[in-house]
C-alpha positions in Angstrom: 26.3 28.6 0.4 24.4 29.5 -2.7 20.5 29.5 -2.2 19.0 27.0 -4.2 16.7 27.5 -7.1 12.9 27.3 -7.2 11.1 27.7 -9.7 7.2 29.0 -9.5 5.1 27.1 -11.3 3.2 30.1 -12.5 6.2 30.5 -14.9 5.4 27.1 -17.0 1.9 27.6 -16.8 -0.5 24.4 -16.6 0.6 23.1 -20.0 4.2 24.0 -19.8 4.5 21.8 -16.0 2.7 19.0 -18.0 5.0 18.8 -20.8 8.1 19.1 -18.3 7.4 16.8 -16.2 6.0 13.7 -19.4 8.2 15.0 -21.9 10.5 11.9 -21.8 8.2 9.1 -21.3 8.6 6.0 -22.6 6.1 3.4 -22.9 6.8 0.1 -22.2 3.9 -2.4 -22.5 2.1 -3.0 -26.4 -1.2 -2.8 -24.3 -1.2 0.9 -24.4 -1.5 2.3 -27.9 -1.6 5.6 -27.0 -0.1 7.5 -23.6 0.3 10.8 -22.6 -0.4 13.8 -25.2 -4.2 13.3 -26.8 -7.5 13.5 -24.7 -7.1 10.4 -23.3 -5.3 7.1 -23.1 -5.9 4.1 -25.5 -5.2 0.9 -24.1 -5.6 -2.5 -25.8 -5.8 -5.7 -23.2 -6.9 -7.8 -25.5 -8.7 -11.2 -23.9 -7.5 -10.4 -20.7 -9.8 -8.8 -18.4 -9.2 -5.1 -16.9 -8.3 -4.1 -13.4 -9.2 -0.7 -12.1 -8.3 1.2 -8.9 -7.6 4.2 -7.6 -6.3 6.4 -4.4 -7.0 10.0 -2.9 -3.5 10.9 -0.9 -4.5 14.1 1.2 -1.5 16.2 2.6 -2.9 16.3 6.1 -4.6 13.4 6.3 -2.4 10.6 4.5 1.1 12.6 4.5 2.7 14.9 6.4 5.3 17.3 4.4 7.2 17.4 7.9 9.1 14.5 7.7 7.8 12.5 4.2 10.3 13.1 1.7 8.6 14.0 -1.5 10.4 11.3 -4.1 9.3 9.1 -1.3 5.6 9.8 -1.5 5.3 10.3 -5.1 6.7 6.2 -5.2 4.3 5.3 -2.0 1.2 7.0 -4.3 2.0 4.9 -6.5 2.9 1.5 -4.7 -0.6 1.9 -2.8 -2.3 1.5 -6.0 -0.5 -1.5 -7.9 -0.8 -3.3 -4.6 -4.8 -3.1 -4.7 -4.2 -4.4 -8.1 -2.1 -7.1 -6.7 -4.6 -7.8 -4.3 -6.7 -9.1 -7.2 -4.6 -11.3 -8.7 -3.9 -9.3 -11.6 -0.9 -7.3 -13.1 -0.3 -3.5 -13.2 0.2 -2.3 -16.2 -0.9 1.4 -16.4 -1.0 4.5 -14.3 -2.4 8.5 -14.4 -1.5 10.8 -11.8 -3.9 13.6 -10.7 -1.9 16.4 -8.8 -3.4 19.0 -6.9 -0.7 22.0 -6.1 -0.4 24.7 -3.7 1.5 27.8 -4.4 3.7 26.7 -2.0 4.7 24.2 -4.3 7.9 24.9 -6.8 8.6 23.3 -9.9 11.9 21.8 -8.6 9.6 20.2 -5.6 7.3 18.7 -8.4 10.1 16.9 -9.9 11.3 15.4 -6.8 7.5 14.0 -6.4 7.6 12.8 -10.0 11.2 11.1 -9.5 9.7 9.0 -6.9 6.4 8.2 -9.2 9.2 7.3 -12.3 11.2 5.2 -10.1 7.5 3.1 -8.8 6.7 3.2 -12.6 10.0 1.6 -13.8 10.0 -1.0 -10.5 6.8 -2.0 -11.3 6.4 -2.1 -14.7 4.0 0.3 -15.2 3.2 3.4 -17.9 2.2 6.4 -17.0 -0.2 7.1 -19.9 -2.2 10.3 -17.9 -3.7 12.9 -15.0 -4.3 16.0 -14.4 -2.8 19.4 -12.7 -4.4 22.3 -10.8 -4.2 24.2 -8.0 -5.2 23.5 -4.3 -6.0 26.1 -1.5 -5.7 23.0 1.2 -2.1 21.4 0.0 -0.6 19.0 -1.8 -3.4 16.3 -3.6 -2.2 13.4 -5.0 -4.9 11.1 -7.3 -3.3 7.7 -8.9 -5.4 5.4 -10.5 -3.7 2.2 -11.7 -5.2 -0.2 -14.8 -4.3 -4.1 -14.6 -5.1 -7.2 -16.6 -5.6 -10.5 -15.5 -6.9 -14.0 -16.3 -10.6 -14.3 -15.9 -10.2 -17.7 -14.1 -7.5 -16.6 -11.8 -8.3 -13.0 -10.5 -8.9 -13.3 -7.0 -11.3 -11.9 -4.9 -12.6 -11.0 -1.3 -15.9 -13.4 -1.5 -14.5 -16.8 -2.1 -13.2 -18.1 1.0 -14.4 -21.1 2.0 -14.4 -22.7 5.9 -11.5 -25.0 6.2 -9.6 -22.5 4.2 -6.1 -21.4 5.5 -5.0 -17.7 5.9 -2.1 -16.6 4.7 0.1 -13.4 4.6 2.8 -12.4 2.8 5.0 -10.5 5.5 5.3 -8.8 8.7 2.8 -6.2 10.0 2.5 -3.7 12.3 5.8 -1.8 11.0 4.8 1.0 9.1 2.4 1.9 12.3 5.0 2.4 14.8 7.7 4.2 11.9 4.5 7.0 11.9 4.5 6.9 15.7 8.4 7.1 15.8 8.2 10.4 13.2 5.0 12.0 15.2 6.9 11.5 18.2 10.4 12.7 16.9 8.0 15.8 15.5 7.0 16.7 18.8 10.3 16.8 20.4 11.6 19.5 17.6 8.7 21.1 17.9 9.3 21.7 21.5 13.1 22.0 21.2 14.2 23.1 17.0 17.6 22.5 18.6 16.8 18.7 18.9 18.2 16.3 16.9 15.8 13.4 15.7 16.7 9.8 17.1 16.1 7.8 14.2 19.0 5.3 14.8 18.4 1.8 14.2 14.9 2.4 12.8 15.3 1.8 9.4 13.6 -1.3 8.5 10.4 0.3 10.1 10.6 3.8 8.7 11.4 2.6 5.2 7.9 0.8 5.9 5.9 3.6 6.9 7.9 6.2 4.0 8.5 3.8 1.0 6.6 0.5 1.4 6.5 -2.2 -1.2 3.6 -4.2 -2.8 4.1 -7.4 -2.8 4.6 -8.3 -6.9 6.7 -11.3 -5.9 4.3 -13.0 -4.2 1.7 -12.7 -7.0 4.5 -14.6 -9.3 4.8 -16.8 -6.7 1.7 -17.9 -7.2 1.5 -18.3 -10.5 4.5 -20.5 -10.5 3.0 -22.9 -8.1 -0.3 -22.8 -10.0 -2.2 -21.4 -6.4 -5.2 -19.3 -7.0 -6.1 -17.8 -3.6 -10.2 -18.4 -2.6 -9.9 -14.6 -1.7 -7.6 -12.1 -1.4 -6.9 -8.2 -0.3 -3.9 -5.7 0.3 -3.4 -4.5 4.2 -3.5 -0.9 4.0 -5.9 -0.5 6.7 -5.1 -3.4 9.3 -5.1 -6.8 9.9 -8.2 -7.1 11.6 -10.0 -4.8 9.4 -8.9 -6.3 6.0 -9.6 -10.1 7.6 -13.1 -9.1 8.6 -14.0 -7.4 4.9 -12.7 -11.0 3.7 -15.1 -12.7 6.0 -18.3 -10.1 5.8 -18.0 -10.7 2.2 -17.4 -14.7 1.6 -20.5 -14.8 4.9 -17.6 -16.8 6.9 -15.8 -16.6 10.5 -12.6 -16.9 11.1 -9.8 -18.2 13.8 -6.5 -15.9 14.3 -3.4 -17.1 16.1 -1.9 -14.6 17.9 1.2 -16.3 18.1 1.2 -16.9 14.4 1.4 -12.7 13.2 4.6 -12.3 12.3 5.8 -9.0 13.7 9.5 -7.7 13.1 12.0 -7.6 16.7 12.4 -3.9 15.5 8.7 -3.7 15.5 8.3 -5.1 18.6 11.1 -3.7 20.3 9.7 0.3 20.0 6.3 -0.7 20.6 7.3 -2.0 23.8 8.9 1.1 24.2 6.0 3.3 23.7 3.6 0.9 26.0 1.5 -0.5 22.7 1.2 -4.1 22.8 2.7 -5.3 20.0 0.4 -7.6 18.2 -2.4 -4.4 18.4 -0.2 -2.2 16.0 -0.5 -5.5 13.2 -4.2 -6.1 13.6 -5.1 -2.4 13.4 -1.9 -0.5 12.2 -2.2 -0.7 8.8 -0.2 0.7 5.9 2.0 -2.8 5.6 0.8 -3.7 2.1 1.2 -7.1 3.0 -1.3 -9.3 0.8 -3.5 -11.3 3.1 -5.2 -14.2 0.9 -6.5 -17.8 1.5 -6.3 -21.2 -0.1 -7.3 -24.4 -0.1 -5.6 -26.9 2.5 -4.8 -28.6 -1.2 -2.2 -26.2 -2.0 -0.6 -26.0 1.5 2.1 -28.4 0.4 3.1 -26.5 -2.7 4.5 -23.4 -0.7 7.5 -25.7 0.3 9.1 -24.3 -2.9 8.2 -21.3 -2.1 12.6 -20.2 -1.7 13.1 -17.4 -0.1 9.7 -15.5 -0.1 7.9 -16.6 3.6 4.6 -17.0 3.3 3.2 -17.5 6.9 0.2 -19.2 7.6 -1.7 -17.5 10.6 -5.3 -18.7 10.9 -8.6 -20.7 9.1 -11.8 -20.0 7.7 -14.7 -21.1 10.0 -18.5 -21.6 9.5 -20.1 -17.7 10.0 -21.6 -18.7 12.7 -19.0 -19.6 14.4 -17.5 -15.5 14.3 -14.7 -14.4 14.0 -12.1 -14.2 16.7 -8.7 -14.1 17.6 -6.9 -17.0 19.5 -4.4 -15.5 22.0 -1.5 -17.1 23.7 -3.5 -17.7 27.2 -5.5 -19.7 24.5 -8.5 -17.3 25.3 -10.5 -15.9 22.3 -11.3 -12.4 22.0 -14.0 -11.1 18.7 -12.2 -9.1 16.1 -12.8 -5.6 15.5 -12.3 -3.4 13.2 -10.3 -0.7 14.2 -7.9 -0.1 11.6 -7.5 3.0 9.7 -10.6 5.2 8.8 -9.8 8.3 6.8 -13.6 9.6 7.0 -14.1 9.2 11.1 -14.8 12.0 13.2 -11.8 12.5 15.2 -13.3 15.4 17.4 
């Protein structure tokens, strides 16, 4: 078998891997005038007003080189940030990509990241038009930020919901959680027994949630063809709980949950069972499902009935704050929310 080639990326030199891997670039949107190749970006958005975000993806911390395919997390880096625009209501339009490399890092492995970030580009709609290179001493770094636009009246945020409100989200939850248990678990084995083969069958569904999750741009065009501007809005990236409590914290509201509302996936389910996690705790504080969580008016309820085949499920209300917020569970007992999602600066020790 012949070995296969790997290029050090000492041999293009900063400037050489930047012109390899935006050499064929092609702008798409007549809001950027100018892309990739001067000091910085030009962008025009006109009367529309500007969406920024932007992500820190630590290898370590948010990936693990192990078993995350590297087109795969070049697309997630980028889906995490068009979803946060999402989560305002807005449109992406723009990206720049910030890469911190190890020596361990060939030029070959680079392009598979940047195949992943191309193919997220063209899904989404988006140019690249920037970033940045240089070398790491800790691993791979990966820094996206994306720009949007959006209609002043109809960019949503996380302050407006109002009690009466209903709570809505766009999908299941709890998947990607238990696709990261299933690949720390399936790490383990091999690294007690190389000889082991991983049991991934019939996982799918979950690990392509956890390795190459989707935002949710066909909701936000849903709403704009129903004419539904949600009171608030926000992406789940770091659990249900967590992301309905920032909604609530910051509109001063409560909240009632239905536990037998959270829609969680059989598959979901199923290993979660299997591992002795209840499953409704991996959707509160799994995260990682880049589901958009958002409220509306009671008004609009009616209007989702031509929603097709996008489900939009309905899973709470917005209470008075003094009333808390708390989830309803089946035994029809109420238990106060936490937050106890994802926190990438807590102590683990």
């Amino acid at each position: 078998m012949s070995e296969v080639k790997k290029t050090e990326i000492g041999q293009l030199g900063e400037f050489g891997l930047i012109h390899h891997l935006t050499n064929n670039i092609k702008l798409k949107h007549s809001s950027t005038l100018k892309g990739v190749g001067d000091d910085a970006a030009v962008l025009d958005f006109t009367n529309k007003k500007t969406v920024v975000t932007t992500d820190l993806l630590l290898e370590g911390i948010h990936f693990d080189l192990t078993y995350t395919p590297l087109k795969h997390l070049g697309y997630k880096a980028v889906v995490v940030n068009v979803s946060d625009v999402y989560a305002m209501n807005a449109t992406p339009k723009q990206i720049t990509v910030s890469l911190g490399l190890s020596s361990k890092m060939s030029v070959e492995a680079i392009d598979e990241l940047y195949e992943g970030i191309y193919a997220a580009c063209e899904y989404y709609d988006v140019d690249l038009v920037g970033g940045d290179t240089t070398s790491s001493l800790t691993g791979l770094t990966i820094s996206v930020t994306a720009l949007g636009e959006g209609d002043k009246e109809k960019l949503a945020y996380r302050d407006g919901a109002k009690p009466n409100d209903l709570i809505c989200v766009s999908g299941d939850l709890g998947g990607a959680y238990m696709g990261l248990q299933l690949l720390e678990r399936e790490k383990r084995v091999y690294a007690d027994n190389p000889e082991a083969q991983p049991d991934l069958s019939g996982y799918d569904y979950i690990l392509s949630r956890q390795l190459k999750p989707e935002a949710r741009k066909e909701v936000i065009e849903l709403l704009d063809k129903l004419n539904v501007i949600p009171s608030s809005m926000i992406d789940i990236s770091d659990g249900l709980s967590s992301e309905l409590l920032h909604i609530c914290s910051q509109s001063k509201t409560g909240c009632r949950l239905y536990e037998n509302k959270i829609p969680v996936d059989p598959t979901t389910s199923m290993l979660a069972e299997e591992m002795g996690i209840n499953p409704i705790v991996t959707a509160l504080n799994g995260g990682e499902d880049y589901e958009l969580l958002f409220t509306i008016s009671q008004d609009d309820y009616e209007k989702f009935k031509d929603a097709g085949d996008i489900n939009i499920y309905i899973i709470g209300h917005i209470t008075e704050e003094s009333k808390g917020s708390y989830l309803v569970t089946n035994a029809d007992q109420e238990v106060e929310l936490q937050a106890q999602g994802w926190n990438p600066i807590k102590n683990n020790d």
